[in-house]
C-alpha positions, 0 to 999 in steps of 0.5 A: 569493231572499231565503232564498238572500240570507240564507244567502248573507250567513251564509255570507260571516261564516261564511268570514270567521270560518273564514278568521281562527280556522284559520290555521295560525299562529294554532292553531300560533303559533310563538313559542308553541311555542318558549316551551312547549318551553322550559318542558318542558325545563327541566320547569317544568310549572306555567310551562307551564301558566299560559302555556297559561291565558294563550293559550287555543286547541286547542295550549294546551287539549290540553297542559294537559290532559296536563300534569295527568296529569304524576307525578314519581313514576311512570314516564317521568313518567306519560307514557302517561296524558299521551298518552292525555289529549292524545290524546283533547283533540285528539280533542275540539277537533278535533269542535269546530272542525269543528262550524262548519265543518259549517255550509258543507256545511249550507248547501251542502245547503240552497241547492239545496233553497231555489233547488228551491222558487223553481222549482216556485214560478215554475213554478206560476205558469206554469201558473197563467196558462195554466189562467186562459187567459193564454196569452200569452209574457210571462205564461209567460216571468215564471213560467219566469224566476222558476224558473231565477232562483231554480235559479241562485241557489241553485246560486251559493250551494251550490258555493262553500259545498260548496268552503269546506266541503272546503277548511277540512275539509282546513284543520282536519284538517292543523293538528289534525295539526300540533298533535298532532305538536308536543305529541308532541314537547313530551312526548317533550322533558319526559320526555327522550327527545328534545331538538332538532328531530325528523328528518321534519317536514310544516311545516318553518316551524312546527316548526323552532323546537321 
């Protein structure tokens, strides 16, 4: 039981982490996004990526990696190397951020396993009592307790991790997409081809200002 403590209080400082560092406003801040497509259209690139130096995050990280692959003197401005580099940073980031998320499903793994030794533990001790001939209900009920006390424990432990891995799984994998939609639609501003807000969004909030 005190294993499962232990986990159980890393994975709250786990989910408050998970809660704060996800959100959607905070990887795809709006204001933030309208700043950098101002500066795409006006095709400030060096504005544009001192103010993603200045915010860090997965939008800002992704966008200056493909703002290196700009060319004045290519094509669309190098658009296909600026795509593939923003392609393959979003790629990147999102591997990092579901690193930790990860830990949830770790977690959820092993807490069964922890609640599985406290009851071969207890029951151990059950029949510990029972060879030594103390057969009476009491000694049994303590060895017996102490397995399902630690079975439920670790179980208590386990489907709230398992939960919080598939909800900021989800988290992760939406916003990634968001952020990646939002870039394509800076490139698609900075080279021209687009110049208001795109026909079908999935966050209408968000994108409104691009």
């Amino acid at each position: 039981m005190h294993l499962i403590a232990l986990c159980s209080v890393a994975a709250l400082s786990l989910a408050a982490y998970c809660f704060i560092s996800l959100r959607k406003s905070r990887m795809l801040p709006p204001l933030l996004v309208s700043e950098l497509n101002t500066f795409l259209s006006q095709k400030q690139l060096r504005e544009a990526y001192e103010h993603c130096s200045t915010h860090p995050g997965p939008l800002t990280h992704s966008l200056a990696n493909a703002l290196i692959k700009a060319n004045y003197e290519r094509d669309m401005y190098n658009k296909t190397a600026m795509e593939n580099a923003l392609a393959d940073e979003c790629f990147r980031a999102e591997t990092r951020l579901m690193v930790t998320v990860n830990y949830f499903n770790t977690l959820a793994v092993l807490a069964p396993m922890i609640g599985l030794l406290g009851t071969v533990s207890g029951m151990i001790n059950s029949f510990g009592a029972l060879t030594a001939g103390r057969a009476e209900a009491a000694d049994l009920a303590k060895g017996i307790g102490e397995a399902l006390v630690a079975t439920g424990g670790g179980l208590l432990l386990a489907i709230p991790s398992m939960f919080l891995y598939f909800h900021f799984r989800g988290s992760v994998s939406s916003n990634m997409a968001d952020i990646h939609a939002a870039l394509s639609h800076m490139l698609d501003r900075f080279t021209g081809e687009a110049h208001g807000t795109p026909p079908s969004t999935h966050n209408p909030t968000v994108l409104a200002t691009l």
